[in-house]
Structures are given as structure tokens and as C-alpha cells.
C-alpha positions as CSV (number, residue, x, y, z in Angstrom):
1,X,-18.9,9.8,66.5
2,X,-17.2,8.2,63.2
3,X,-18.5,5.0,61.2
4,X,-16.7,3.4,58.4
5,X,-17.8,5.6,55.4
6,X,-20.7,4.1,53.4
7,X,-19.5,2.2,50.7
8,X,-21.3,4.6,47.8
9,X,-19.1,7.3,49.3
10,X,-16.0,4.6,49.5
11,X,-16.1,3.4,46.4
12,X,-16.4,6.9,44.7
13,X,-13.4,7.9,46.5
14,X,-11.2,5.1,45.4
15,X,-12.1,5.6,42.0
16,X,-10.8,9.5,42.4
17,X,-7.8,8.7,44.1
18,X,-6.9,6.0,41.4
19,X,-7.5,8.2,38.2
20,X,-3.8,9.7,36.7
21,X,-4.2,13.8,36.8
22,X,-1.7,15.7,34.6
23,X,-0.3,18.3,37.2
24,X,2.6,19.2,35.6
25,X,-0.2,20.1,32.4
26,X,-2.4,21.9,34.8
27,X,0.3,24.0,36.0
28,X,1.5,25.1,32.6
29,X,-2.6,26.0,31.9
30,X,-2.5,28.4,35.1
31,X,-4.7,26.0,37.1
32,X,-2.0,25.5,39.6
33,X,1.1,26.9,41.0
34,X,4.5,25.6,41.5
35,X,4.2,25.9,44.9
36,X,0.3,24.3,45.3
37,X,1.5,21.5,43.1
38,X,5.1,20.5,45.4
39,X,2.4,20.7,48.4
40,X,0.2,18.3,46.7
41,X,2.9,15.9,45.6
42,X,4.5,15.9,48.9
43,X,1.5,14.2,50.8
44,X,-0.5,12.2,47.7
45,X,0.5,8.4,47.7
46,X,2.8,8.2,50.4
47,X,2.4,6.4,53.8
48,X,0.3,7.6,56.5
49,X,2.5,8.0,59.0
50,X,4.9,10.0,56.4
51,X,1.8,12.2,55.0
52,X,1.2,13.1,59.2
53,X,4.4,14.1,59.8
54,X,4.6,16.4,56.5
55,X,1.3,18.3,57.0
56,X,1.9,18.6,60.5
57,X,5.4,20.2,60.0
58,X,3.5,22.4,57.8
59,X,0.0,23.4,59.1
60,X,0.4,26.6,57.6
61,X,1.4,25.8,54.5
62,X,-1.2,23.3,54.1
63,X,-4.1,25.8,55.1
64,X,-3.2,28.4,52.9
65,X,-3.5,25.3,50.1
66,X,-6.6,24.9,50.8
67,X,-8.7,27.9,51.8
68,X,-5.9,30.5,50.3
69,X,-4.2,33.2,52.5
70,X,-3.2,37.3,52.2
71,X,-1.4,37.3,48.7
72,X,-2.2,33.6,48.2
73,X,-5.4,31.3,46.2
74,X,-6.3,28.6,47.4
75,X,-6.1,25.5,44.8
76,X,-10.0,25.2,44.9
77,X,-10.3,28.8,43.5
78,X,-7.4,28.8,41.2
79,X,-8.2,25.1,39.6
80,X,-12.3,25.7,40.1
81,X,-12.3,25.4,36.2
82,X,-10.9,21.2,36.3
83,X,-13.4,19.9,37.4
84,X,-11.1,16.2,37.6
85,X,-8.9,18.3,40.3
86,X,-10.9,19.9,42.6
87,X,-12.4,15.9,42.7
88,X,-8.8,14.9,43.6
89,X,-8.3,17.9,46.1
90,X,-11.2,17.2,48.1
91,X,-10.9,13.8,48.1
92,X,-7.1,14.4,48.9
93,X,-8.4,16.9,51.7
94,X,-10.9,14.5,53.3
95,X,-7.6,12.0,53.6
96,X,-5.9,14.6,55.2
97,X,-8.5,15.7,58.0
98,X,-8.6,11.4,59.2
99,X,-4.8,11.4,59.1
100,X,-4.3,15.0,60.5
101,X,-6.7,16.2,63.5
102,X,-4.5,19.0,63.9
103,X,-5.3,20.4,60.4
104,X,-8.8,21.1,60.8
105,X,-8.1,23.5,63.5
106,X,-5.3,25.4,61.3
107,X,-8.1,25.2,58.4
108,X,-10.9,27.4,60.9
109,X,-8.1,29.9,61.9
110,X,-8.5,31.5,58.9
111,X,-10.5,34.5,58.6
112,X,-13.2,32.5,56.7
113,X,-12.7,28.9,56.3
114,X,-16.0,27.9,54.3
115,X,-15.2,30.5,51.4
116,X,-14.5,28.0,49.0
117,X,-16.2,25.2,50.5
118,X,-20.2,26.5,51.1
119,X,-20.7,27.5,47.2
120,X,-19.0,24.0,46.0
121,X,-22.3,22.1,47.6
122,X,-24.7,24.0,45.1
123,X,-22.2,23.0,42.2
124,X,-25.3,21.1,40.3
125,X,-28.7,19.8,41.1
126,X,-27.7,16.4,39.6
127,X,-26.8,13.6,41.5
128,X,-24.6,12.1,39.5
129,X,-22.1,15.3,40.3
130,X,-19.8,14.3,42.8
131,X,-18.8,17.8,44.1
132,X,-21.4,18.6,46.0
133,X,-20.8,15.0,47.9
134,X,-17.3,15.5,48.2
135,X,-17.5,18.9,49.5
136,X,-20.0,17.7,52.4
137,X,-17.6,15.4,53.5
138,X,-15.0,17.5,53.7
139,X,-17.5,20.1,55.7
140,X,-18.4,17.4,58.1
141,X,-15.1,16.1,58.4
142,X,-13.5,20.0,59.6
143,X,-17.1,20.4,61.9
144,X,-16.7,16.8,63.4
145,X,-12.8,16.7,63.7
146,X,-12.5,20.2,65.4
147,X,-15.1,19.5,66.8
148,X,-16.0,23.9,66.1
149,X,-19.2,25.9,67.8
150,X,-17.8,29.0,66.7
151,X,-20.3,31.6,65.2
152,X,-18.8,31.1,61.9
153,X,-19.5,27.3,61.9
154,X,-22.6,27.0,64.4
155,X,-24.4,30.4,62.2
156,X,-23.5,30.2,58.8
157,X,-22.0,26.7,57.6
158,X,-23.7,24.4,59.7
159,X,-27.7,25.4,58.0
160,X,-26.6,25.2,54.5
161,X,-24.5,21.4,55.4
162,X,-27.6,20.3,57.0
163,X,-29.8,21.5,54.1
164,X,-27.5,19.9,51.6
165,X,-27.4,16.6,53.7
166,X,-31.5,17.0,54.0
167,X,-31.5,16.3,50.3
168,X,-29.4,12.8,50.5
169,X,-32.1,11.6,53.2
170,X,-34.6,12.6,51.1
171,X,-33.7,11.3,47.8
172,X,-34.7,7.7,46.9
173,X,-30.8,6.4,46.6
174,X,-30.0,4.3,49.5
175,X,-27.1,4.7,49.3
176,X,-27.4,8.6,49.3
177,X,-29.8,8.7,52.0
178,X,-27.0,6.8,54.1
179,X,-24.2,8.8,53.4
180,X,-26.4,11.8,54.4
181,X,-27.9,9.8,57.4
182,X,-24.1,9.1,58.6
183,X,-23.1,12.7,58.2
184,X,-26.0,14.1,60.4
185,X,-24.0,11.9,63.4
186,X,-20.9,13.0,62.7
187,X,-22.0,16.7,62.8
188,X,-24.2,16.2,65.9
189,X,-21.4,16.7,68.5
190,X,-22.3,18.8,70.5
191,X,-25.6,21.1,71.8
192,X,-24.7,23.9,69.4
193,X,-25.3,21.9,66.5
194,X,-27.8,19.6,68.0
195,X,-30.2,22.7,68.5
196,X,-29.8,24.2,65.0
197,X,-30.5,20.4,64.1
198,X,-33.5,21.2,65.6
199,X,-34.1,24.5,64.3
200,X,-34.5,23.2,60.5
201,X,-36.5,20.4,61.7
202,X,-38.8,20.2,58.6
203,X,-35.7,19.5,56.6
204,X,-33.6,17.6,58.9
205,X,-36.0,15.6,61.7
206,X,-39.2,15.4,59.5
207,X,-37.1,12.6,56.6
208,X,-35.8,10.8,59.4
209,X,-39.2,10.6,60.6
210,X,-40.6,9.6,57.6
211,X,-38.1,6.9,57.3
212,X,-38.9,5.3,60.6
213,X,-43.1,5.6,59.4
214,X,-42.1,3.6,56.7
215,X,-40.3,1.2,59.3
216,X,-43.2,0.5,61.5
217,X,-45.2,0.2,58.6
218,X,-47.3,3.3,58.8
219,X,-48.2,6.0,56.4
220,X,-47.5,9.5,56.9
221,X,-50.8,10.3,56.2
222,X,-52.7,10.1,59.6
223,X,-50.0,8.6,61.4
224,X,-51.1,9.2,64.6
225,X,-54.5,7.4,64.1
226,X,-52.7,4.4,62.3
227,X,-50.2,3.8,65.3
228,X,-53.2,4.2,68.0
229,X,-55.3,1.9,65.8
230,X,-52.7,-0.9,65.8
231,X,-52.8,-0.8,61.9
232,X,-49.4,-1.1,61.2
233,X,-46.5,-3.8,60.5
234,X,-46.8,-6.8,62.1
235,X,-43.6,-8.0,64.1
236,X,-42.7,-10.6,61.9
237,X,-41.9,-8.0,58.8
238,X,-39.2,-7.1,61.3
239,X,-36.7,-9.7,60.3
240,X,-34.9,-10.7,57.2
241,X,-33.0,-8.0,55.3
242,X,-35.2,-4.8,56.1
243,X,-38.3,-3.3,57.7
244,X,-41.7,-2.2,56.3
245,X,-41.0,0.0,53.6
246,X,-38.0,-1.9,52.7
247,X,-36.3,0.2,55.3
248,X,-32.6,-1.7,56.1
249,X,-31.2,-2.1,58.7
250,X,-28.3,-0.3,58.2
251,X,-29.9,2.7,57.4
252,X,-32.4,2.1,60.4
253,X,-30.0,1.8,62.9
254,X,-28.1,5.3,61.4
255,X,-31.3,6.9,62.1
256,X,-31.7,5.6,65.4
257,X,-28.5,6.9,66.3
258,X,-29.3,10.3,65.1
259,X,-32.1,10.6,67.2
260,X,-30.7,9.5,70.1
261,X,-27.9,11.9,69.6
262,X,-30.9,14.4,69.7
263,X,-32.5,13.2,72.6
264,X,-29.8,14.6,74.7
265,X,-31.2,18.1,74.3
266,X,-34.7,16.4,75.3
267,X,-35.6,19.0,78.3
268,X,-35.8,21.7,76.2
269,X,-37.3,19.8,73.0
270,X,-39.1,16.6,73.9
271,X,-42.9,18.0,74.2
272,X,-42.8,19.4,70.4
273,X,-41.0,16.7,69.3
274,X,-43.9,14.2,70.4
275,X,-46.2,16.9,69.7
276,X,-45.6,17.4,65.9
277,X,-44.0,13.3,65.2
278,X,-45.9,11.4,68.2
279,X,-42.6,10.2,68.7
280,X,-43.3,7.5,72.3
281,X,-46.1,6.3,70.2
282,X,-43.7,5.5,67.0
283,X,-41.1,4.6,69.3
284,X,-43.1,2.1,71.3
285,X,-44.2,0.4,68.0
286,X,-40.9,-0.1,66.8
287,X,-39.9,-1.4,69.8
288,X,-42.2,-4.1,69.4
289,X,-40.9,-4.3,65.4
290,X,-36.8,-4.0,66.8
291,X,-35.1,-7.1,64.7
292,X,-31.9,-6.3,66.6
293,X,-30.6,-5.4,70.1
294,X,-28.4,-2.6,68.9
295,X,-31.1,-1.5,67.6
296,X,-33.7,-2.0,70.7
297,X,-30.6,-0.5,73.1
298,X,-31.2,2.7,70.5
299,X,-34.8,3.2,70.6
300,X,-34.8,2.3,74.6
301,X,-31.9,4.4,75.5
302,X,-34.0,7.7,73.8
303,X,-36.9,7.2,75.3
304,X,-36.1,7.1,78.3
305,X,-33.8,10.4,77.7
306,X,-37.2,11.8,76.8
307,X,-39.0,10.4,79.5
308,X,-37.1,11.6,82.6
309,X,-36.9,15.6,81.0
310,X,-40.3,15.5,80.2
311,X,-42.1,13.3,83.0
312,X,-45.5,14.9,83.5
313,X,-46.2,14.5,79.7
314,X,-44.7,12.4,78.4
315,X,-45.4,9.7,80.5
316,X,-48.9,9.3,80.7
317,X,-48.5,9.1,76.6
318,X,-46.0,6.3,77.2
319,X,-48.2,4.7,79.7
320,X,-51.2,4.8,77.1
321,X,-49.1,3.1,74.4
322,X,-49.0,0.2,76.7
323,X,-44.5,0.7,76.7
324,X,-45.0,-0.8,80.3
325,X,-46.3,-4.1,79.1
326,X,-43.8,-4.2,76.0
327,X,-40.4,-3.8,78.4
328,X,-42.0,-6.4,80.8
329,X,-42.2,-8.6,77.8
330,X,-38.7,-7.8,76.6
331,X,-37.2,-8.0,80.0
332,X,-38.2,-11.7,78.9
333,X,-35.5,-12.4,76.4
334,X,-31.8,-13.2,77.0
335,X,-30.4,-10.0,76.1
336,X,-26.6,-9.5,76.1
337,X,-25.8,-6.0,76.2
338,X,-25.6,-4.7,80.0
339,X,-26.6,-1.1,78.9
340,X,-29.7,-2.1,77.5
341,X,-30.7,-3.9,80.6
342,X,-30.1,-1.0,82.6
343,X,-31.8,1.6,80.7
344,X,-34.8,-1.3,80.8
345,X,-34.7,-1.2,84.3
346,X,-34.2,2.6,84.6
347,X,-37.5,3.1,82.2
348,X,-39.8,0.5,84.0
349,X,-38.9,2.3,87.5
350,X,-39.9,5.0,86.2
351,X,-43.1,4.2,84.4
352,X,-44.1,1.9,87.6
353,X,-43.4,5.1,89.8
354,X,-46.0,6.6,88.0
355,X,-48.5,4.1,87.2
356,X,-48.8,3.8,91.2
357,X,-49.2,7.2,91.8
358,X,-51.4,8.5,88.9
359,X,-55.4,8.5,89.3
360,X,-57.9,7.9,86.8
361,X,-58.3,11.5,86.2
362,X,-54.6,11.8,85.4
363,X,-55.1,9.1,82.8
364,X,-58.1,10.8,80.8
365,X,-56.3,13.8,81.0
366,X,-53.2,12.3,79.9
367,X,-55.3,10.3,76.8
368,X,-56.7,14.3,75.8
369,X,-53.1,15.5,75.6
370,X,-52.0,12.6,74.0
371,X,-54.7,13.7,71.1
372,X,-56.0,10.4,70.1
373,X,-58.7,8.7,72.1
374,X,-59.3,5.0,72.6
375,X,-62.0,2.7,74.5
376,X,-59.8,3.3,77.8
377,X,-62.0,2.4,81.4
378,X,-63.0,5.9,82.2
379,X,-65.0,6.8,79.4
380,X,-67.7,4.2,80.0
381,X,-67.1,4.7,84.1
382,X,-70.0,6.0,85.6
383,X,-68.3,6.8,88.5
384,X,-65.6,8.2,86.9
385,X,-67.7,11.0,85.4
386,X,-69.9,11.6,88.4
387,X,-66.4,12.1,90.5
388,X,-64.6,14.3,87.6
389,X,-67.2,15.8,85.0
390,X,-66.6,19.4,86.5
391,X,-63.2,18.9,87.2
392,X,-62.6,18.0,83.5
393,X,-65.1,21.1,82.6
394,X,-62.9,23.8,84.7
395,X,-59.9,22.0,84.8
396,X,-56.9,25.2,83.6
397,X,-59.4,27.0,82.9
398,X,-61.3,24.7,80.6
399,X,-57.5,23.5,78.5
400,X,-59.1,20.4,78.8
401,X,-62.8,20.9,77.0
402,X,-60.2,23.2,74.5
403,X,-58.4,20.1,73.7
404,X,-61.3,17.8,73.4
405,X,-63.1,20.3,70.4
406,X,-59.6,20.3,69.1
407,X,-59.6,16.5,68.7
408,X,-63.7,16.5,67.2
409,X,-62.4,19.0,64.5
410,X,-60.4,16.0,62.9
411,X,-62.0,14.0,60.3
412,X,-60.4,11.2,61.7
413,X,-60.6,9.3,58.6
414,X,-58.7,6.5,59.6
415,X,-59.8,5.5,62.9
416,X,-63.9,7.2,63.4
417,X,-63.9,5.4,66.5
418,X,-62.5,8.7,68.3
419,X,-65.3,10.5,66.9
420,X,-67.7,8.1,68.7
421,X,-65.6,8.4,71.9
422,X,-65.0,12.1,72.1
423,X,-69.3,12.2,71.5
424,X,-69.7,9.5,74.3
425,X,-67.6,11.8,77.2
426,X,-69.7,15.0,75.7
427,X,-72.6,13.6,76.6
428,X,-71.4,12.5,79.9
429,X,-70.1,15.9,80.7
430,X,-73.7,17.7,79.6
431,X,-75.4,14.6,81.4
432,X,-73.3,15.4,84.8
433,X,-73.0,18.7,84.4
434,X,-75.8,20.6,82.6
435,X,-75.8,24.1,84.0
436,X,-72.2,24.2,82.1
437,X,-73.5,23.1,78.8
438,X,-73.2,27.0,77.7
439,X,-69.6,26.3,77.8
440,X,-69.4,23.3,75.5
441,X,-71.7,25.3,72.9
442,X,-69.2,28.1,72.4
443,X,-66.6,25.6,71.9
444,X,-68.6,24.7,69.3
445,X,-68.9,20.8,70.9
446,X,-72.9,20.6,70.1
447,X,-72.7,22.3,66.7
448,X,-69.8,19.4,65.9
449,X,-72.1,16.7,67.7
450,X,-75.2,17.7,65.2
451,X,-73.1,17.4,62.5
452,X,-71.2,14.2,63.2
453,X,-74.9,12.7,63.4
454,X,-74.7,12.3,59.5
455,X,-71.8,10.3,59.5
456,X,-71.3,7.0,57.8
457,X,-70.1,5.0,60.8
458,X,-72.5,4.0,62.8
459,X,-71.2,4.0,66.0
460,X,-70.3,7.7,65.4
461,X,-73.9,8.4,64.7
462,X,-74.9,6.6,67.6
463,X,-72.7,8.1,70.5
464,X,-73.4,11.8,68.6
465,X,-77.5,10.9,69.1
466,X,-77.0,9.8,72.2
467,X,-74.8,13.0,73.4
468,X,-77.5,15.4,72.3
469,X,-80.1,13.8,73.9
470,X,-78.2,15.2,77.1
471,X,-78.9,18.7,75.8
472,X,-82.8,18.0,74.8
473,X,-83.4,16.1,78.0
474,X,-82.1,19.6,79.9
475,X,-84.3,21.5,77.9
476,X,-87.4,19.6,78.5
477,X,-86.4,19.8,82.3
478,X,-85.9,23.3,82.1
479,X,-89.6,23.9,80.5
């Protein structure tokens, strides 16, 4: 998938192509041969269609140029000490591989094509060197074109591109973060690369990540609680030039894409992917934050890729973020683009499949998995925990009271009103069910409920008072 080149990277390349280089000097000095220089001269500043026909008459040729050959340099290797023409040659290169498809192929017949390439990307730590830019262009450019999942590529070029390009995302430039942004897309063609995308997720997912936090207005500090909390961006900082965060829209909808372009391998990664970025939560809210439809068609089109590989957890997450209400409410504008209405209509069929099928047991468990618990009807449901207290107690072998001490281990700084709520269905479960209260205690549920009766907020001290009166009532019974 190509996109006209950002215009940081644009620019720099026209500046390179325009500057005068004296070959026939750098030839005399040893940096070039005859025969490099002839090759050179043959395709720079003539017309495209000439420049195809030359290079493709001479794949050979040109490979050996550039990544050298039995008996033969290649002219990054035997000019590696001008700088000004190994700038030329790559930009010259990168030319090439959009005129030429064919050459990209030639280029990863040879024995080993990234040779000269890989060690060009660690030329210099500053930014302000434009090899290591250059170079990752020309990298994504012979990955993208040839669209390669050999061994070679998928093994040992593709982590050290994507740890190179995980530096653009995360430097403050805009402009570099979308020329590395736009470069993740290119290179995610294909399941190969999309799973070692994966693989180095804390350099390549967890930026992107951060840069849509900073969209919806949330922190990456206890993101999970802000988004559950509703204390994030309003809807209206979702027009005008940019986002919360001064996120653009440019570089918001390059994101989007890249995600998307990983939500195709959603069956296999979609439950760690909302387990470590809560990602239908932060989807949902930027959903309600979307300033465009290409980008709403984006962020609709990968949840519902996530959705239908991952339906018996993801969706009662979904369902808890209230997504069914917010696509009712969109289904309310005039929107245009007829693949956005029917991935709409594809995700509410879905979601209203299983909100009519789903009991109010599936819903708490689906809030405990979710790992973030809100004033939903069951927990003050008297019913509800008369019918299901030792369901919930011996549910998978007690996952369930497992993932309820994991949530009352969190401070919960930013939203103590899960702390008062986790208290409030400890009680009821000791209340309902007291000959299993052993259980709780090795979980270490009443320890936590003691503690959590020092707290600050008041409802937390409340609900935590009120929980162990279950135990004390039980042990005055029991006397």
C-alpha cells in the first residue's frame, strides 16, 4: 500500500537530486569506477520511460551496482567514504525501485541483498544525518515492491528496519514520526511481516499506541481507568487542524491504517492486544472523537476485524464500552462511503446477536475480564447475587475470584471507585456464600478489604466496612 511520500522525506530528496556531484573527480579519487559511473549516468536525469527501459535491459548490471557481485563492489562500499554520493545513490536507488518493479527482485537474488544496506541505518544517532533516512526508504521500498517473505528479509532485515523506523515514531519531529508511520504500511504486506510487527511490539505497536492516547486525550499513565472513567477529550477537540495532544490528522489517520493493516492477523493476536493496550476501549472513544469518515471507516473496519476472531472476549468488552449505543448514533449521520456503512451494519449484527443472547452472569464476568469495574446493574442486584454468588465463587475453578484480587491489588489512583465496587461484590459473595469465605482469605480478598478501610475516599472506606461486616456477622453466627 503506497502514499505520496511525506513532504520532510520529498523535499530532502529534491534537494539531493538537485545538488551538482563531481563524478568524473570521484572516479579519479578511487571512489568510483568507470564502469559504476557510465551505469549512473546512463539512468540520472533522463525521462522515466527511458530510465525503465535502460535498467530493465540491464537488471544485472544494475544489481551488481548496487549490492556488488563475485569480483565486483558495489558503489555504496567503494564511495562509503563521500558521504554527498552515497546520498545521491540512494536517493537515485529509491527512483529506481518506483520506476523499476522488476529491479527489486534482481536486487534480492543476490546472495545477500542487505549487506550494504542494514549497517547504513546505524550511520549516526543524529537526526539531522540523512543516511539512515535514505537507507530506510530504500529498505522499504525493495520489502514493499517485491513484496519478499524470504528468510533473509522476514529474519534478519525486517527487525532492525522496524527498530530504526520505531525511532521516527518515537521522536518528537512530525514530520519524522510520519515518514516512519508511512513506512510501517508500506512494509506491512503481508502475514510474515505483520507477525514480526507484532513480535517487537514494545517498539513498534506500543508508539503507535501512545500516539492515539494522546488523540483521545488520555494519559499513558492509567489509561485504562481514564477511558472507563470518561475523563478524556471531549468530542469537540476533535475538529480543527488536530486531536488532543495536537495529534494531526494526517498522522492519525497513518496510524489508523497501520493498525488496521494489523488487525488482519486478529485471530491469533486480538486478546493480548486488548489485554496489554485496552484497545475496544480506546477504539470506542475515538470513535466518538473521529473528525473524519476516512478516519471513522478505519477505526470501524478494525474493530470489527477484531470482533468476529475474538467473539467470546472481546465482545462483552465492546458491549461494556457502550460501542452499541455509539454506532446506533452514527448510523444517524449522512455518511457517504458504502464500506463504512456496511462494516456498521456488520458490527451492530453482531454486537445485537450477542446482547440478546448474553445473561447477566455473562456481563459481570465479561466486566471482570475487561479489568476495570463500573456501577453496572448486577453489582447492586440482589437477585443477581443470590442466583450467581457460587457460580462466580467456582466458576473455572475460581478464574473469576483470581481476577477479581487481581483488580483489588491496583491502587487505582485515578478512578477509587473500582475499589469501592470490587469491596461491594466481596461482601456480597461472603454475604451469599459464607461457608466459602476460606477461599476469598487465601486470595488474600479480606486482608486487601482491611487494608482499603484506611483509604481516603470515602466510598472506598465505606463498601470495605461494609464487606467485612459479612465476615464478623459469620463469626458471631458461628459462636
Amino acid at each position: 500500500m503506497f502514499l505520496d511520500p511525506p513532504p520532510y522525506l520529498a523535499s530532502l530528496q529534491s534537494n539531493i537530486r538537485q545538488r551538482p556531484i563531481p563524478w568524473d573527480g570521484a572516479v579519479r579519487a578511487g571512489s568510483l569506477t568507470e564502469d559504476q559511473l557510465a551505469r549512473i549516468r546512463a539512468v540520472d536525469k533522463v525521462k522515466q520511460d527511458v530510465r525503465k527501459q535502460i535498467v530493465e535491459g540491464d537488471l544485472d548490471g544494475y544489481r551488481i551496482l548496487f549490492v556488488g557481485g563475485p569480483g565486483n563492489r558495489s558503489v555504496l562500499e567503494s564511495a562509503s567514504k563521500r558521504q554527498d554520493v552515497v546520498q545521491y545513490i540512494l536517493v537515485l536507488l529509491s527512483d529506481l525501485l518506483d520506476s523499476v518493479p522488476e529491479l527489486a527482485k534482481a536486487i534480492l537474488q543476490a546472495g545477500d541483498p542487505y549487506r550494504h544496506f542494514l549497517p547504513l541505518l546505524a550511520h549516526s544517532s543524529n537526526t539531522d544525518d540523512p543516511i539512515p533516512l535514505l537507507t530506510s526508504t530504500v529498505l522499504v521500498s525493495l520489502m514493499a515492491g517485491s513484496r519478499d517473505e524470504s528468510a533473509t528479509t522476514i529474519d534478519k532485515a525486517l527487525p532492525v528496519i522496524f527498530s530504526y523506523l520505531s525511532s521516527l515514531t518515537k521522536n518528537s519531529d512530525a514530520g519524522l514520526q510520519d515518514i516512519g508511520v508511512q513506512e510501517y504500511s508500506s512494509l506491512l504486506y503481508g502475514a510474515a511481516p505483520r507477525r514480526q510487527f507484532w513480535k517487537q511490539r514494545s517498539e513498534t505497536v506500543t508508539p503507535l499506541v501512545e500516539i492515539l492516547r494522546a488523540a483521545a486525550g488520555v494519559g499513558n499513565k492509567d489509561a485504562s481507568a481514564s477511558l472507563w472513567s470518561g475523563t478524556t477529550g471531549s468530542a469537540g477537540s476533535g475538529f480543527g487542524g488536530s486531536l488532543g495532544g495536537g495529534v494531526g490528522l494526517q498522522l492519525l489517520y497513518r496510524v489508523l491504517l497501520v493498525m488496521w493493516q494489523l488487525s488482519f492477523e486478529s485471530a491469533t493476536i486480538g486478546d493480548d492486544l486488548d489485554d496489554e493496550y485496552d484497545i475496544v476501549l480506546l477504539y470506542t472513544q475515538l470513535l466518538r472523537l473521529s473528525p473524519k469518515e476516512k478516519t471513522t471507516r478505519l477505526l470501524v473496519s478494525t474493530l470489527l476485524n477484531l470482533l468476529i476472531h475474538n467473539q467470546n472476549t472481546l465482545l462483552p468488552t465492546a458491549v461494556l464500552a457502550r460501542l452499541p449505543s455509539l454506532l446506533q448514533n452514527l448510523k444517524t449521520r449522512q455518511l457517504a462511503d458504502p464500506d463504512l456503512c456496511e462494516d456498521m451494519d456488520r458490527l451492530l449484527e453482531l454486537l445485537d446477536e450477542y446482547t440478546k443472547t448474553k445473561t447477566t452472569f455473562d456481563e459481570y464476568v465479561g466486566e471482570l475480564n475487561s479489568g476495570h469495574l463500573r456501577w453496572s446493574p448486577p453489582h447492586r442486584n440482589a437477585v443477581f447475587w443470590a442466583e450467581n454468588a457460587r457460580k462466580i465463587i467456582e466458576h473455572d475453578n475460581g478464574a473469576l475470584l483470581r481476577r477479581l484480587a487481581d483488580i483489588m491489588r491496583k491502587p487505582w489512583d485515578n478512578d477509587k471507585a473500582v475499589l469501592a465496587i470490587a469491596c461491594n461484590d466481596i461482601g456480597c459473595l461472603v454475604r451469599e456464600v459464607p461457608e466459602k469465605r476460606g477461599e476469598l482469605e487465601r486470595l488474600g480478598l479480606k486482608s486487601r478489604v482491611m487494608e482499603l478501610m484506611g483509604e481516603a475516599d470515602e466510598n472506598v472506606r465505606w463498601e470495605s466496612l461494609r464487606a467485612l461486616g459479612g465476615w464478623l456477622q459469620y463469626s458471631f453466627d458461628t459462636k
